[in-house]
C-alpha positions, 0 to 999 in steps of 0.5 A: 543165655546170652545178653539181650544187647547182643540180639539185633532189633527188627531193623526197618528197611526203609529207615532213610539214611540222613544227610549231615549231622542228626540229633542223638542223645545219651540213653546209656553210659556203661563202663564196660571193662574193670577199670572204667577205662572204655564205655558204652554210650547207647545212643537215641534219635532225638525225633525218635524216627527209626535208624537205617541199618549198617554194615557190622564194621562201620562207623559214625562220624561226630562233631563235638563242640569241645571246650577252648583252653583259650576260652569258648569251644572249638568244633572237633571231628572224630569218628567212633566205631559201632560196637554191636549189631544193628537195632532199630532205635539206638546205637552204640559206640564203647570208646577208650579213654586215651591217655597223653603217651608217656615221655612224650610232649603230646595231649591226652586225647580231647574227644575220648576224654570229653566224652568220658568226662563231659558227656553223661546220660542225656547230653546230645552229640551231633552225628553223621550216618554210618560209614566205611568200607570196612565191613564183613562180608554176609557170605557163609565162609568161616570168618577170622577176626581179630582185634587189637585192645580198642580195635575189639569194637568193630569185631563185636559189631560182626560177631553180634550181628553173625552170631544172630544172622549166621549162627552157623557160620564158623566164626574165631575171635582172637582178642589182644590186650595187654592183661586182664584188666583191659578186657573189655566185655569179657562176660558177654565174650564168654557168655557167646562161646558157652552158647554157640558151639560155632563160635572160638574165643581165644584170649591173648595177653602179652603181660598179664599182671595176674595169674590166670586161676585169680581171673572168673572163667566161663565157657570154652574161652582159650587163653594165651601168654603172648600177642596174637601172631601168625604162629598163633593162628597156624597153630590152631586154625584147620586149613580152610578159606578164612576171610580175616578182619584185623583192627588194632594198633598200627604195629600189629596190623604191620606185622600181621598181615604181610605175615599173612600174605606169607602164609598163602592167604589171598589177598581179597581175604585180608580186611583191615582198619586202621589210621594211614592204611598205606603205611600197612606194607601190602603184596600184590599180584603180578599183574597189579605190580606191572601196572602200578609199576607203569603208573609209578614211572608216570607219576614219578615228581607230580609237583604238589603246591599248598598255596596258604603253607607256601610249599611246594614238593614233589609226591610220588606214589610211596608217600601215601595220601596227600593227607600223610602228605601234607602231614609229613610236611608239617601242613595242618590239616582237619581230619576225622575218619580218614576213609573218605566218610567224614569230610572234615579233610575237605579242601579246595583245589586251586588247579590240576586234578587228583585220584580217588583210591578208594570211592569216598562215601562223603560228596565233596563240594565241586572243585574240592577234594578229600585228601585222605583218599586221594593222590595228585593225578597231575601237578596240582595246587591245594588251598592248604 
């Protein structure tokens, strides 16, 4: 049978969704692939009151008070993908540790360290309700996700949630990651594939450092030499109308969805996640080109102004967010979800006015903006 893990409680529907932070505490700290790379933390409402549900895809946002190098702690915003369906009274976030990259002059990362080292079962971490507009749809049409190394964790947050509200629904995971060792949670993967006929587990490594025969097998589990692609995915998949949900690193959502689109699959079928979204080169219809086109022209030179950095540089509309804006300027600014859902990238406009490109789920104060969600709609000036 599969793991009870996998089978959401009876979530109550009238569970409020809170404003600001709300008090959890550590239940459970599971380390979930061979070497302890990523954990679980299952994590319980201190007032023990029952948790609204979700969307399987979404996030919580968290505020930890990290240790200062220079003493004292310093508050750090980071968000967390949810990791399994929704129950009643816990969640559950599996995080992977991030190592400082090789030959680079850049940290480890400070939350995914801190909470592997500092937070244990028991500790509090201060979290915001979930969030993002990355979610799958409740439709019945077959679903293709794919995930990326860490980007597996909102896929489980799907595949439990639809295994157990939509046991017939046509359901491939394609599950990336260098070799085996990264695997995370291959034994409950498994475990779903022998019991749900409805269910594809494929697995691809692109550099496995040992032979497959040496890897414990169970269940109907394919397994592949390589990085997931469209190749891949022509290959073994009958032509049918896919919704596909892809989170991985930035260069395999850049190459995988324009190949998509290459592939003839709709563009309202195509559902992604990652950091800077509109880095991820997109195709779009002819009449959405004409407009965007007219817009272009008008938006052509918008002068920005950062009044604390002192710059001011013209934005057209392929520099991105006026986040990656101010960003590429070398502006520092706070940011966490960079979706519109944590606010840490909340910031007062001085004059003119901007454009949302996406509805925030966080309210900015009046006179304030969310800048990785929008663009300037007219010259404007940002207290940056």
């Amino acid at each position: 049978m599969v793991q009870p893990e996998a089978v959401p409680d009876p979530v109550p529907q009238a569970a409020a969704v809170w404003a600001g932070y709300r008090t959890f505490h550590v239940e459970r700290k599971v380390p979930e692939d061979a070497s302890a790379q990523v954990c679980s933390f299952y994590l319980v409402p201190e007032d023990k009151k029952p948790l609204p549900p979700f969307l399987p895809g979404q996030f919580l946002t968290f505020q930890f008070d990290i240790p200062s190098p220079t003493g004292g702690t310093q508050a750090v915003i980071r968000c967390y993908s949810l990791s399994d369906a929704p129950h009643a009274n816990h969640y559950r976030i599996s995080v992977k540790r991030a190592y400082a990259p090789v030959g680079s002059q850049f940290p480890p990362g400070r939350s995914s360290n801190y909470l592997h080292d500092h937070v244990d079962v028991g500790s509090q971490l201060q979290v915001r309700a979930p969030a993002g507009h990355f979610h799958i749809d409740q439709s019945d049409a077959p679903v293709v996700l794919i995930g990326g190394g860490v980007g597996i964790t909102p896929m489980l947050s799907m595949l439990n949630w639809c295994l157990t509200a939509q046991p017939e629904r046509e359901l491939w995971l394609f599950y990336g990651v260098r070799e085996w060792a990264e695997l995370v949670m291959q034994t409950h993967l498994q475990a779903l594939a022998a019991e749900h006929a409805h269910f594809h587990l494929h697995l691809c490594l692109s550099d496995p450092q040992v032979a497959e025969a040496d890897v414990p097998q169970a269940g109907p589990v394919q397994q592949h030499h390589g990085r997931v692609d469209v190749a891949l995915l022509r290959r073994l998949l009958p032509l049918k109308p896919y919704h596909f949900y892809i989170c991985g690193p930035t260069p395999m959502l850049q190459s995988l969805v324009p190949a998509l689109e290459d592939w003839g699959v709709p563009d309202g079928r195509i559902h992604f996640e990652a950091f800077g979204p509109a880095s991820i080169p997109r195709k779009k219809p002819a009449s959405a080109t004409r407009v965007t086109a007219q817009s272009d022209a008008k938006q052509d030179a918008v002068m920005v102004s950062f009044a604390k950095s002192g710059k001011q540089v013209a934005w057209d509309p392929g520099m991105g967010s006026l986040l990656d804006f101010a960003e590429n300027l070398g502006i520092a600014v706070s940011s966490g979800c960079r979706a519109g859902a944590c606010g840490s990238c909340q910031t007062p406009i001085r004059t003119g006015e901007v454009a949302y490109t996406q509805a925030p789920d966080f309210d900015p104060e009046p006179g304030s903006c969310l800048l990785c969600v929008c663009t300037p709609k007219t010259a404007v000036t940002l207290e940056a």
